[in-house]
N, CA, C and O of each residue as an XYZ file, in Angstrom:
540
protein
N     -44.653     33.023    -27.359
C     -45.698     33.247    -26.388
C     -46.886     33.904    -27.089
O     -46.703     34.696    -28.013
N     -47.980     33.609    -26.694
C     -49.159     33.834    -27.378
C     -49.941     34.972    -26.122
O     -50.058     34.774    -24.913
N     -50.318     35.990    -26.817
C     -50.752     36.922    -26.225
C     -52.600     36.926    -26.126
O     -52.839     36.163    -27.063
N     -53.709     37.249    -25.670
C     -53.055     37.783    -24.400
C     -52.857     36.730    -22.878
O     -53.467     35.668    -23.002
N     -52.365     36.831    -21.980
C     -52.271     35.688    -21.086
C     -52.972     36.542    -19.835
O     -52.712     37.724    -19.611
N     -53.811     35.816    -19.139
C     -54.606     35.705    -18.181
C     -54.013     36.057    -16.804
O     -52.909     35.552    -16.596
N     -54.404     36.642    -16.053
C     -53.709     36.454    -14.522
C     -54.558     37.052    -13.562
O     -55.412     37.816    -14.014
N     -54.504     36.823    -11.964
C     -55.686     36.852    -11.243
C     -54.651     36.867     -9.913
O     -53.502     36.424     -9.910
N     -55.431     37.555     -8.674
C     -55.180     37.643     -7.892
C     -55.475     35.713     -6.530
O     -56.215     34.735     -6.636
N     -54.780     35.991     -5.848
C     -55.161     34.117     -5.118
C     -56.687     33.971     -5.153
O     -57.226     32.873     -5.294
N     -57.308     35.028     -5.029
C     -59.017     34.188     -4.131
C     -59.368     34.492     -6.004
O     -59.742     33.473     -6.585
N     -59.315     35.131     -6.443
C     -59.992     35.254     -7.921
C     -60.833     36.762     -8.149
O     -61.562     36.958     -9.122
N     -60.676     37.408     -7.459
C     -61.049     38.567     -6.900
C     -60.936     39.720     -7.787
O     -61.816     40.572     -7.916
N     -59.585     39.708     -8.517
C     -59.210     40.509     -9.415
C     -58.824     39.815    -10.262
O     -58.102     38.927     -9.808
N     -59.008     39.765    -11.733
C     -58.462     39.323    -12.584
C     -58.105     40.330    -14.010
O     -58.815     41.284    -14.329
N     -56.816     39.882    -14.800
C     -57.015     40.863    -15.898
C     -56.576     40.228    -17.305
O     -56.710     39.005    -17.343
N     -56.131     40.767    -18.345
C     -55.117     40.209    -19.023
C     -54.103     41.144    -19.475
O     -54.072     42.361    -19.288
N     -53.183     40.325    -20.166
C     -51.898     41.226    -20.612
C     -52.018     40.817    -22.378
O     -51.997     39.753    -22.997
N     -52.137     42.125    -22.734
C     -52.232     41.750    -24.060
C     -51.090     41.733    -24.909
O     -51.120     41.037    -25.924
N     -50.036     42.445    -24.610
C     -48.796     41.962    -24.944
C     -47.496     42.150    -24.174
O     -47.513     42.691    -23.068
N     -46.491     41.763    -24.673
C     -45.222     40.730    -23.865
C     -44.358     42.315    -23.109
O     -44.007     43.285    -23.782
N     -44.237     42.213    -22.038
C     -44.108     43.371    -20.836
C     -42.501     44.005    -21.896
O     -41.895     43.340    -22.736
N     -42.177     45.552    -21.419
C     -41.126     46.057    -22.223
C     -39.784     45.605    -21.499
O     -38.721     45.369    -22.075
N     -39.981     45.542    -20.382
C     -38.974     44.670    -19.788
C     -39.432     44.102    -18.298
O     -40.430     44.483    -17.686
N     -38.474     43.100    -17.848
C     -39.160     42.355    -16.505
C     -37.735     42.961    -15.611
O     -36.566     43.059    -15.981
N     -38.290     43.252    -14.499
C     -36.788     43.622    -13.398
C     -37.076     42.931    -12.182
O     -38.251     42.882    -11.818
N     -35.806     42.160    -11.208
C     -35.652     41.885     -9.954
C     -35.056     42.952     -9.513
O     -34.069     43.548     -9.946
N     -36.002     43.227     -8.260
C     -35.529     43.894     -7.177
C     -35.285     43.798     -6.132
O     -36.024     43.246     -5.316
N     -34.187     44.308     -5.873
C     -34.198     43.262     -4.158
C     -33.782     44.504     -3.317
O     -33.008     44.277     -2.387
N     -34.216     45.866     -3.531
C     -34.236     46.901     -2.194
C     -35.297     45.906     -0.748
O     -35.990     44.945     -1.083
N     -35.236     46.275      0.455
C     -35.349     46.272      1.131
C     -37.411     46.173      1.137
O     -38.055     45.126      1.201
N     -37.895     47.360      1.063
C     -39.325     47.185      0.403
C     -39.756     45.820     -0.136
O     -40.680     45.137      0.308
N     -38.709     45.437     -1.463
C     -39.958     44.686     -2.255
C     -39.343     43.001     -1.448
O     -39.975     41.945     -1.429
N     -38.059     43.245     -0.909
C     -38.334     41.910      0.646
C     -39.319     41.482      1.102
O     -39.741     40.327      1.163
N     -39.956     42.970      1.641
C     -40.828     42.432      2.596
C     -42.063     42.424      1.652
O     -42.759     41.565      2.194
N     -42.659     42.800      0.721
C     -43.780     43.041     -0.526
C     -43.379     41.475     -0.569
O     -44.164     40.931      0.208
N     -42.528     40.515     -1.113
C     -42.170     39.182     -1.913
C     -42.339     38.308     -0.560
O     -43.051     37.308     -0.474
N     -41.548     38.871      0.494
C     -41.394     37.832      1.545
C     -40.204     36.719      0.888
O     -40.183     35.519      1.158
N     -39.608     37.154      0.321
C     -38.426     36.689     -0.326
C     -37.314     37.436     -0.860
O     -37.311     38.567     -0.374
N     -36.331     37.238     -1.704
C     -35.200     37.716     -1.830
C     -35.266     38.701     -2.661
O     -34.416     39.563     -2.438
N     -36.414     39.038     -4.122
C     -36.438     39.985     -4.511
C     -37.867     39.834     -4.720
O     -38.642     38.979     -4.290
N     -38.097     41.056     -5.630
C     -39.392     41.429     -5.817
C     -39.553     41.224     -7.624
O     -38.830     41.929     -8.328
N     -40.408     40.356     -8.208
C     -40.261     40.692     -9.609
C     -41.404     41.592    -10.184
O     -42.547     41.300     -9.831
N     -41.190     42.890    -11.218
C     -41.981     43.757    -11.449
C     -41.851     43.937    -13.304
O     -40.843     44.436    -13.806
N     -42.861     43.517    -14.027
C     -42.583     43.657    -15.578
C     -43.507     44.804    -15.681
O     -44.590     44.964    -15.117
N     -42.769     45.711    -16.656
C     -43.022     47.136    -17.009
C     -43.942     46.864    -18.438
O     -43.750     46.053    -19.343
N     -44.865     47.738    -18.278
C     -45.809     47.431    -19.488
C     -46.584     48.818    -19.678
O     -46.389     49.657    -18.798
N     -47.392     49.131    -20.670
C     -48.167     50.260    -20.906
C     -49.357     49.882    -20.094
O     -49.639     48.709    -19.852
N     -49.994     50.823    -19.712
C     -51.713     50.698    -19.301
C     -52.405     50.492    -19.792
O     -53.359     49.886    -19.306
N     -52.352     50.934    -21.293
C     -53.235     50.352    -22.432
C     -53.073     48.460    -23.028
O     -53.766     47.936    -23.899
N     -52.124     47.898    -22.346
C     -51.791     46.842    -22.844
C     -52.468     45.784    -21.294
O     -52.156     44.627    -21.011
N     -53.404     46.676    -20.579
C     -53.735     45.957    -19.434
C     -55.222     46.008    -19.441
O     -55.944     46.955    -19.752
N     -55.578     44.691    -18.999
C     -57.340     44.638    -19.242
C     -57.923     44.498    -17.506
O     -58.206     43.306    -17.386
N     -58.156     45.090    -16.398
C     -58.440     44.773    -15.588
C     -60.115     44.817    -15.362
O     -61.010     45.583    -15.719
N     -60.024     43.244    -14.363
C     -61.854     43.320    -13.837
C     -61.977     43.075    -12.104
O     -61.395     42.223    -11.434
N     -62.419     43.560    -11.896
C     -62.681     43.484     -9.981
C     -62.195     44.856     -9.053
O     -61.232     45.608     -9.204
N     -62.600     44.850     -8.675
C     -62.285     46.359     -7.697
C     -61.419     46.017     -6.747
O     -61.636     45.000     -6.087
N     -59.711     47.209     -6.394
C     -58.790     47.014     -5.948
C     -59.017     48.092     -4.957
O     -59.907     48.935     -5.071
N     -58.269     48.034     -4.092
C     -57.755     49.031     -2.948
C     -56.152     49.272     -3.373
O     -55.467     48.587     -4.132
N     -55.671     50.859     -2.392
C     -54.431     51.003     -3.331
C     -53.781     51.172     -1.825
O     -54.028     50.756     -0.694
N     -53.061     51.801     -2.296
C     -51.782     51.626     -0.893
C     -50.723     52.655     -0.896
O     -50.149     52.159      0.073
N     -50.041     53.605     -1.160
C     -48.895     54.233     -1.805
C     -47.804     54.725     -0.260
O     -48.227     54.714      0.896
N     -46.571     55.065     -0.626
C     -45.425     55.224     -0.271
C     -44.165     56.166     -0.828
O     -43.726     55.727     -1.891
N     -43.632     57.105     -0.448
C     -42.833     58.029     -1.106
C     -41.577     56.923     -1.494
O     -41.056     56.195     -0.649
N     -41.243     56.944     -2.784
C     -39.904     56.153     -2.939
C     -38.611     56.883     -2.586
O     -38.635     58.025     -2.129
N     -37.303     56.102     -2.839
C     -36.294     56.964     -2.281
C     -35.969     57.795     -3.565
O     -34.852     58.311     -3.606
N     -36.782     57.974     -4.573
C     -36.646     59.073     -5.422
C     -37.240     60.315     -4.820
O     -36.550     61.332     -4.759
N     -38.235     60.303     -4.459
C     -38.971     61.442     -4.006
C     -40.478     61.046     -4.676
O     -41.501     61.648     -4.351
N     -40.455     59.895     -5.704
C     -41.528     59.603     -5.978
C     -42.723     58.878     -5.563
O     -42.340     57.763     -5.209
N     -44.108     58.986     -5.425
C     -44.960     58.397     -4.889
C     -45.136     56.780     -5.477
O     -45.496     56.759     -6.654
N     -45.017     55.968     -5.097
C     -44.898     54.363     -5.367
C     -46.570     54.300     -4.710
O     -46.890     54.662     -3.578
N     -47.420     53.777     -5.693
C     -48.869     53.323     -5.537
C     -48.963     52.274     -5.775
O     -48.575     52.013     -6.914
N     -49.448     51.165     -5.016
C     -49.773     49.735     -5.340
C     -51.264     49.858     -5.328
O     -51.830     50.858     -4.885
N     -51.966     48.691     -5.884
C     -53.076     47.856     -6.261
C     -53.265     46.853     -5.825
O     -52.386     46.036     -6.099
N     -54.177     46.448     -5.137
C     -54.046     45.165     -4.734
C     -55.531     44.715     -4.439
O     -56.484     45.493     -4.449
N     -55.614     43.284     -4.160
C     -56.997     43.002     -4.114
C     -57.767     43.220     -2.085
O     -57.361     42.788     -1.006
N     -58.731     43.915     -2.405
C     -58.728     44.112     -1.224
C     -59.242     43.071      0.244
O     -59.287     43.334      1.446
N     -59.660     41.502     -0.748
C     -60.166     40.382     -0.064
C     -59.013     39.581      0.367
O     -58.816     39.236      1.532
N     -58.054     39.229     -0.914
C     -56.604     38.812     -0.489
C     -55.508     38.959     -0.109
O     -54.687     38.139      0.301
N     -55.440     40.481     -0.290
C     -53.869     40.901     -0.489
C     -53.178     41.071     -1.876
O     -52.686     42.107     -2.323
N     -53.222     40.220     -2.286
C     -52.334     39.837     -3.387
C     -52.207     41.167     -4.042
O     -53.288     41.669     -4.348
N     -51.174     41.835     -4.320
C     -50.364     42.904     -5.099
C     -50.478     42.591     -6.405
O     -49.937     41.614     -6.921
N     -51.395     43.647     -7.156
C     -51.401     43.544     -8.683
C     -50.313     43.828     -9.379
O     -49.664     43.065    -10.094
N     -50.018     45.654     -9.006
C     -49.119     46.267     -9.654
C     -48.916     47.548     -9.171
O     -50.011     47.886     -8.722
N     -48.028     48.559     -8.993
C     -47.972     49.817     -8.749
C     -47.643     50.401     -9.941
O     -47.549     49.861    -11.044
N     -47.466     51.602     -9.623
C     -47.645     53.122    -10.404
C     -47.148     54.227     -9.985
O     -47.037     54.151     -8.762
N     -46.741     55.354    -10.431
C     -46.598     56.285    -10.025
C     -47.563     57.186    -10.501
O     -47.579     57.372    -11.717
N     -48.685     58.017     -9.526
C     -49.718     58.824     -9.534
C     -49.630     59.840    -10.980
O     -50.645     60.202    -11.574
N     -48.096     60.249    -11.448
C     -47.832     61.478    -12.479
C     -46.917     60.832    -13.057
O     -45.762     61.254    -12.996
N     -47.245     59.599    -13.785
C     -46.903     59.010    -14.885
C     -47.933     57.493    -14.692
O     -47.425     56.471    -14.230
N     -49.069     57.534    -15.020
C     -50.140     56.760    -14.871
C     -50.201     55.349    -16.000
O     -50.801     54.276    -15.931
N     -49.239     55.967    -17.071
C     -49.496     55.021    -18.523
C     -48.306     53.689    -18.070
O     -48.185     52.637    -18.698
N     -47.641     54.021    -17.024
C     -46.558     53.099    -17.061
C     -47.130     52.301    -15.980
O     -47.389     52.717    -14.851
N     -47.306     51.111    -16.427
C     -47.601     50.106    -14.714
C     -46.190     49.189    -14.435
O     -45.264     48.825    -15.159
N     -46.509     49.022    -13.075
C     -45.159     47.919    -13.078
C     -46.207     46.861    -12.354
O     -46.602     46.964    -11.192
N     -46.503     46.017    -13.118
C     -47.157     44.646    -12.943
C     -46.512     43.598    -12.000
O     -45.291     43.565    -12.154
N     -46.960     42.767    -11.103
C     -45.974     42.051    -10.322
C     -46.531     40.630    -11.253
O     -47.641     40.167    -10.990
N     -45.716     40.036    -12.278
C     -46.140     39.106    -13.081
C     -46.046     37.470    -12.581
O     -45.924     36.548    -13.388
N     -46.119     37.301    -11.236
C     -46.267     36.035    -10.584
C     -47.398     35.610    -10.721
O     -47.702     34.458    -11.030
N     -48.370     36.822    -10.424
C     -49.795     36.289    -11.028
C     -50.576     36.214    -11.825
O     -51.771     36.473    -11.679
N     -49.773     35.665    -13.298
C     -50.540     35.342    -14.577
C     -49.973     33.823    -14.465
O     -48.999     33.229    -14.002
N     -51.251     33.540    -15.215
C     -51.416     32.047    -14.991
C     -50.358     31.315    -15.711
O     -50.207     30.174    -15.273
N     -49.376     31.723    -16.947
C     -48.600     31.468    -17.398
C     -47.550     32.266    -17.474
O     -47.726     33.191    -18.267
N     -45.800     32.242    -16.572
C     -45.117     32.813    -16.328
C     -43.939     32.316    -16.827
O     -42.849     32.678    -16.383
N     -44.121     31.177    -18.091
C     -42.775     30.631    -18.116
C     -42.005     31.406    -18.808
O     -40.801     31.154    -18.762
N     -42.547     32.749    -19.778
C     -41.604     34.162    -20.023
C     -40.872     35.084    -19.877
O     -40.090     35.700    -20.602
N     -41.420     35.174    -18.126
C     -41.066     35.861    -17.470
C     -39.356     35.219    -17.204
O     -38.918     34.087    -16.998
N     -38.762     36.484    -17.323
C     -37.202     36.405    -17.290
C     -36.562     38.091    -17.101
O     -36.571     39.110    -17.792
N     -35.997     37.665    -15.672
C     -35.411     39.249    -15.168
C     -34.420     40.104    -16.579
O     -33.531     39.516    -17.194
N     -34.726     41.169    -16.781
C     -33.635     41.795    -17.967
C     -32.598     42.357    -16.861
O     -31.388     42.416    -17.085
N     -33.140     42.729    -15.752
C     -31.901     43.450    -14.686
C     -32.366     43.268    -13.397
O     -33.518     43.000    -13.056
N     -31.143     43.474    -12.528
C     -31.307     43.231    -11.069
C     -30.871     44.330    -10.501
O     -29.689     44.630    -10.329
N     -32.257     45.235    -10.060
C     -31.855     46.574     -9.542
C     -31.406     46.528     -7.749
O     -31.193     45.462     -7.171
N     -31.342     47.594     -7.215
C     -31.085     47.855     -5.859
C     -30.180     46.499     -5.063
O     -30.450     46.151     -3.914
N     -28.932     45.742     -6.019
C     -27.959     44.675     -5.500
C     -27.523     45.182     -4.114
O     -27.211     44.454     -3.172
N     -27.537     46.206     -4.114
C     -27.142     46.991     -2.494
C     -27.444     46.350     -1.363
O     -26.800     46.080     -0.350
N     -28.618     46.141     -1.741
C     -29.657     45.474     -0.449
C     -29.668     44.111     -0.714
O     -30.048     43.406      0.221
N     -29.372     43.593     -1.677
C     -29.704     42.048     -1.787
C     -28.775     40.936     -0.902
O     -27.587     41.002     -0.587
N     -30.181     39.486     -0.522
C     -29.763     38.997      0.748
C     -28.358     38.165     -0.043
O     -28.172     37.717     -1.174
N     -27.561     38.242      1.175
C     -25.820     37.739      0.253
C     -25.828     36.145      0.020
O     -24.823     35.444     -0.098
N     -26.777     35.843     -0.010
C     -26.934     33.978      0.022
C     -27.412     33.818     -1.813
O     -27.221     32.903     -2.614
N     -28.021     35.027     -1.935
C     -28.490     34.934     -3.647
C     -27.678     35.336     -4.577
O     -27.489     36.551     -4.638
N     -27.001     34.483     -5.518
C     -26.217     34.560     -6.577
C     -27.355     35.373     -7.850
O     -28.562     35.153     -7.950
N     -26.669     36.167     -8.564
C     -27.104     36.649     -9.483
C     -26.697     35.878    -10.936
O     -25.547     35.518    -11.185
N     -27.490     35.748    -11.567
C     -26.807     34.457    -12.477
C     -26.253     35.872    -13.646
O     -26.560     37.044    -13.860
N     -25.318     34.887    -14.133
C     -24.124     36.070    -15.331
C     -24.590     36.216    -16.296
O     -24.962     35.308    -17.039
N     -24.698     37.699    -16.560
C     -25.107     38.008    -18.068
C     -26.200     38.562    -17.955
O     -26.952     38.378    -18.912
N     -26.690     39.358    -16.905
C     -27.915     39.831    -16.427
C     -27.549     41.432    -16.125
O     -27.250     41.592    -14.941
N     -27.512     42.395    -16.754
C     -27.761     43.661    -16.141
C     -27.561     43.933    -14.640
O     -28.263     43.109    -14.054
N     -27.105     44.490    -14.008
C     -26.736     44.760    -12.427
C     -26.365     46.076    -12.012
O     -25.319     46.652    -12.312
N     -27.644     46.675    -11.033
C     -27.742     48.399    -10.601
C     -27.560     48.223     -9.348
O     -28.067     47.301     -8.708
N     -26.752     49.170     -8.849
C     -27.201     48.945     -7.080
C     -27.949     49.804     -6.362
O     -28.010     50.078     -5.164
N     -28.745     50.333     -7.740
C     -29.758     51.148     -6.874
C     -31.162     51.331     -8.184
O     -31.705     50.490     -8.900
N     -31.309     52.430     -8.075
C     -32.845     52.555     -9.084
C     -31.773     52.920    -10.685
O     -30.860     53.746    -10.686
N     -32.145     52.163    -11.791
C     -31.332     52.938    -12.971
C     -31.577     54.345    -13.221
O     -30.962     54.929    -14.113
């Protein structure tokens, strides 16, 4: 994969790049990123902030997680579309939602967190890391 790869929110609103290959990619399927996906899990690749080029102005959104931690999303404020969240007091770490780079054929879950909640119709394929809650 050739770095950096492009990605943009639906209307074009926000766009950024990723300049290199995320430290790991995770499915989640707590309850939250259900309804965030509107599907069975949520996919989120972990990357530095410095490895992120953003252009367009976002609106944010945040939520106490069941850590006790504040969960901040990004998102575009014309479409919707969910860039990435953060936690407010650890700022360098983003968790990118990597559906929207224009080239995703890399993207590959390393683990499948919060199985607790996941809908029972979705097989987890073997050989994949498996938490049933936050690692």
């Amino acid at each position: 994969m050739t770095f950096p790869i492009e990605g943009s929110c639906q209307c074009g609103g926000v766009t950024y790049q990723l300049l290199s290959a995320p430290q790991m990619v995770l499915a989640c399927h707590c309850k939250a990123c259900q309804k965030l996906s509107t599907s069975a899990f949520s996919l989120t690749a972990l990357v530095n902030a410095d490895q992120l080029e953003f252009q367009g102005e976002m609106a944010e959104w945040r939520r106490t997680a069941d850590s006790g931690n504040i969960s901040a999303a990004k998102f575009c404020p014309t479409c919707g579309n969910r860039i990435y969240h953060y936690n407010p007091d650890a700022p360098e770490k983003i968790k990118l939602k990597p559906a929207n780079l224009a080239d995703t054929s890399f993207i590959t879950p390393d683990a499948h967190i919060w199985v607790s909640q996941k809908q029972e119709w979705y097989s987890i394929p073997e050989g994949v890391k498996v938490y049933d809650g936050q690692p």
